[in-house]
N, C-alpha and C positions, 0 to 999 in steps of 0.2 A: 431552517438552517441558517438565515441571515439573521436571526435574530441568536443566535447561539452563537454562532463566529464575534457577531461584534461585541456582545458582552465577556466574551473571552478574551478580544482585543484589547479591552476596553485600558484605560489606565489602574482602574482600581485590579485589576490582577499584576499587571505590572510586568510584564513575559511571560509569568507561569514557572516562575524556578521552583524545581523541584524543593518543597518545606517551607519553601516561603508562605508568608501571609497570601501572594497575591498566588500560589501553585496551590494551594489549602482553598482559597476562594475560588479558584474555578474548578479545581475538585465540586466544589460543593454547588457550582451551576451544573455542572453535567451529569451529577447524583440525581438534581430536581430533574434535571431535561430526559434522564431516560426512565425516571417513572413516570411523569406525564404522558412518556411513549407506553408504558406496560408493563416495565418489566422493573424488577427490585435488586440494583445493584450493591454489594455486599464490598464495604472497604478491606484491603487487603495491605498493611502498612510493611511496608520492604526497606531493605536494608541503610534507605538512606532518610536520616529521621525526618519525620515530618510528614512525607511523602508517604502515597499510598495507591495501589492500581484499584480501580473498579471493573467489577465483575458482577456479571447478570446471568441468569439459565433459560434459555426456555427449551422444559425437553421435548424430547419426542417419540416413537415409536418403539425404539433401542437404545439403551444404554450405552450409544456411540455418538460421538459429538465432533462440531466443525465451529473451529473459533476464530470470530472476528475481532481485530483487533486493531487497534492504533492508539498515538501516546498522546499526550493531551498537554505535556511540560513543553516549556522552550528555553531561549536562551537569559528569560529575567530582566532584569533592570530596577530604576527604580519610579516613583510614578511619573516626573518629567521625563527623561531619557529612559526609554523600554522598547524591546523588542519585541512588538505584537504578534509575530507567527500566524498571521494569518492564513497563510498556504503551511506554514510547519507549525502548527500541524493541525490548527483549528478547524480546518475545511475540513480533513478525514476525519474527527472527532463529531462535527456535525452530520457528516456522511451516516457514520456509525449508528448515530440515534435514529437516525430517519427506516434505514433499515431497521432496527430496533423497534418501533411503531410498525411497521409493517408486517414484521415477521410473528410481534403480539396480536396483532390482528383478525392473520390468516398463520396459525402456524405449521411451519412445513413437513412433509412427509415423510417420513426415515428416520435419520439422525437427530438428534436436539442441538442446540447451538449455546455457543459460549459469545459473549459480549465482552469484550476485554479495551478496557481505556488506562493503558499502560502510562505508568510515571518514570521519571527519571532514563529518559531513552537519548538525552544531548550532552554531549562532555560537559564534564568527561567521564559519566556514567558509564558511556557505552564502549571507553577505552577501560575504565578499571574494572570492569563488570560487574558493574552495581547497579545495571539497567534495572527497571521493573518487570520486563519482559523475562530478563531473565531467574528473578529469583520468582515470580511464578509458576516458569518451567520446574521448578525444583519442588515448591510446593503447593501446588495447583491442589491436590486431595485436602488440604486442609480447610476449601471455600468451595470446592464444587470438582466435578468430577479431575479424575485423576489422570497425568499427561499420559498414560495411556492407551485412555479410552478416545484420547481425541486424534481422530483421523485426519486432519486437516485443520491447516491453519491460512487464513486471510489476512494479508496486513497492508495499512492505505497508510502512504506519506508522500506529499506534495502533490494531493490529487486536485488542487484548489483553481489551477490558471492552466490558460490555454496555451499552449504548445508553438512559441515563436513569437513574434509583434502581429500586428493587425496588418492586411494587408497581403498575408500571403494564406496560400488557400486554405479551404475549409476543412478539408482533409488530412491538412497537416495538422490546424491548430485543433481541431476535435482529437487529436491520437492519446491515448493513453496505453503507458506500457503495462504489459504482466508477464511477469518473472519468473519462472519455476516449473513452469507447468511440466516441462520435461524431465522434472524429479521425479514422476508420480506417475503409475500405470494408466491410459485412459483421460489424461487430464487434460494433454495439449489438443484431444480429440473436441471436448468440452469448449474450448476456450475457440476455436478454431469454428465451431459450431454456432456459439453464441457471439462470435468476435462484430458484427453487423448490425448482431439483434436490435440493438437502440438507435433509433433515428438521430442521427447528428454526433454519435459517438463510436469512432471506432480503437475498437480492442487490440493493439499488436505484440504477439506472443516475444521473448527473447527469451537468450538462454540466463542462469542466475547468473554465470560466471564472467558474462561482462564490466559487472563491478562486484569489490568488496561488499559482504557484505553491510549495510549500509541502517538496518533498521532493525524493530522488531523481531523480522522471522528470523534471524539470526540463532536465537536461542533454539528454534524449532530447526532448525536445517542442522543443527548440533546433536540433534535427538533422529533424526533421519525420520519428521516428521513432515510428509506430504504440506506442499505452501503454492501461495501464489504472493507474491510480492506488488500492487497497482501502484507506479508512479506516473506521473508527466514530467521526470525529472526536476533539477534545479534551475529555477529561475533567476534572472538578474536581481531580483530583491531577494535573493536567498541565502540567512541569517543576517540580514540589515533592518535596521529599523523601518525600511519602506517595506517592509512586508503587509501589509495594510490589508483591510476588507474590501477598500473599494478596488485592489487589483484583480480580484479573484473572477473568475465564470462561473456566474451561480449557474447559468444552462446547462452546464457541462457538470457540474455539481448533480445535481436533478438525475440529466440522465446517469450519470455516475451509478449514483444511489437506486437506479430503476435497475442498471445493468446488474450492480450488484447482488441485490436481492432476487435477481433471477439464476446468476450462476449460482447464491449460496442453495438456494432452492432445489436446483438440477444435483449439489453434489450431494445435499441431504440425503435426495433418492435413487442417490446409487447404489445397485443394487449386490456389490461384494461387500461380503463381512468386514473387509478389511482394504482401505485402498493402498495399493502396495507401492513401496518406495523403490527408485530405481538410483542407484547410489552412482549407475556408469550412464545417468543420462545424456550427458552433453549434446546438443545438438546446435551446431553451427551457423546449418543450414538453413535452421527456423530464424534463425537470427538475423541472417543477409536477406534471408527473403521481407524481413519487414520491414528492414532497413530500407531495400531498394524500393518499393514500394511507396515508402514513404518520402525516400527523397526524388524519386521521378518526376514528380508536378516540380518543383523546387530547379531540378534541371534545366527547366526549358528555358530561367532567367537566371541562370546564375552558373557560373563556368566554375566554381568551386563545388557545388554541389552533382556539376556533373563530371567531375573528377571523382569524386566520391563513390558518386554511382558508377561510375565504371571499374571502380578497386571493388565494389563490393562485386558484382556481373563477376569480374577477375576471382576475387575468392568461393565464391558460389561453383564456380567450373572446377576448384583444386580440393572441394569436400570429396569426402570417402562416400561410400556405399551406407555406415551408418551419418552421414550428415556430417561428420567433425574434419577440418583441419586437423595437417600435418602441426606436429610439434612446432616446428618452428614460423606456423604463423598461427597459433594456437590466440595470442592477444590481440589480433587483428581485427576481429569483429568491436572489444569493447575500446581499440583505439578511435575507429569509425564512429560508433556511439558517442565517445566525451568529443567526437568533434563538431559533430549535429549539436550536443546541448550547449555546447559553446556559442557553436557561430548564432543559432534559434532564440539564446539566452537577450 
């Protein structure tokens, strides 16, 4: 994976702008890097010239599929001044492959899986909607199966650094978030189950609607297509030229990539024809509870964080019966959240 992030970094791609020379060149390392892994990704050229998503199959049992995905563009440059995206979005990109080697390996039970290394996901693609994400959503049947068939979707951005500066505890800087799960029948059961499973990295469920949407699944939440969304948020080098390889946690990468390949695994072999969407998920309460959780250790040194925690304790008491806030503290949980990544940043 450290060797994939820094050739991605590297000057000769030069940010990765969508049709650029240096977005066409690291196309063309992650083409090699995920046959090396096993699997034979198919370019898919979308709307914005140049640019093209890669897409790999490995099937399985049923003709139903779970796709993983993350974009591989960033914000460009030229080869002196360039914005390397090492956390955006190179680390999920290397993530991808790793799993990618694993799942050609050992391949899993049930469903077959979709590999998806999306282009053109950074403005302003993703304001005029000329993402690659999404014009695959549209035509997915023309390179492998049909958005249909696909039950679920995975999507990794800024899963690269660890969560805060050094210095404050392990529990915090090992978290990684996931988004969605309470879209989906069964899901937040899954994530909640497996939220531990990897030594040195834990799993914290929220609801999507804490932020806009923000990344690839977007296109799939448009379709009322089952997702989990993995960030650790935005970092203080996020969209700056310090975004570099040597900030990142390759451990955390590692386990990342172990955790991952175990839930895509578990959701392969789920055993409903169909995993069902739940359009009135919301839930609030999963969201404070990770919150406070998470900012607890943080409390015992720091009088802003245990402000925080006591507004979430406060909002936790004023959820309903199904988990959600009253209307009118309905943006309270993702004010709490942009204030964590703030001060953490």
């Amino acid at each position: 994976m450290k060797r994939l992030v820094e050739d991605l970094c590297a000057p000769e791609c030069a940010g990765r702008g969508p049709g650029t020379p240096g977005g066409i060149r690291a196309r063309g390392l992650v083409r090699d890097a995920l046959r090396r892994a096993g699997v034979d990704p198919v370019e898919q050229p979308i709307a914005v010239k140049g640019a093209a998503n890669l897409v790999a199959t490995i099937p399985g049992d049923v003709d139903r599929w779970v796709l993983v995905g993350a974009h591989v563009d960033h914000l460009g440059g030229t080869a002196k001044l360039f914005y390397p995206g090492a956390d955006d979005n190179a680390a999920a990109v290397a993530i991808l492959v790793e799993i990618a080697r694993s799942l050609a390996r050992t391949r899993p039970a049930g469903r077959g899986v979709v590999l998806a290394v999306f282009d053109a996901e950074e403005q302003p693609h993703f304001l005029n909607g000329s993402m690659g994400s999404a014009y695959y959503a549209k035509h997915a049947a023309a390179i492998g199966p049909a958005i249909e068939k696909i039950d679920f979707m995975l999507c990794m951005d800024l899963v690269g650094h660890s969560l805060g500066p050094e210095g404050i505890p392990d529990s915090v800087r090992s978290t990684l978030f996931a988004l969605g799960a309470e879209r989906s029948a069964g899901t937040s059961a899954i994530v909640e189950e497996l939220a531990i499973s990897e030594p040195g990295l834990v799993v914290r469920p929220a609801d999507a609607e804490i932020i806009p949407p923000l990344s690839d699944y977007d296109a799939f939440w448009r379709r009322n297509i089952p997702f989990l969304f993995l960030t650790s948020g935005r970092s203080a080098q996020y969209h700056t030229p310090e975004d570099t390889p040597d900030r990142l946690d390759w451990a955390k990468m590692a386990r990342t990539a172990r955790w991952l390949e175990r839930f895509v695994r578990r959701t392969c072999a789920r055993s409903e024809d169909r995993i069902v969407w739940c359009p009135d998920g919301r839930d609030d309460r999963m969201t404070l509870r990770s919150f406070r959780d998470l900012v607890a250790p943080l409390a015992l040194v720091s009088p802003l964080a245990a402000g925080a925690l006591a507004r979430a304790k406060e909002l936790l008491d004023a959820c309903d019966a199904k988990g959600r806030l009253p209307a009118g503290l309905a943006e309270a949980p993702g004010e709490l959240v942009l204030g964590l990544e703030r001060a953490l940043a």
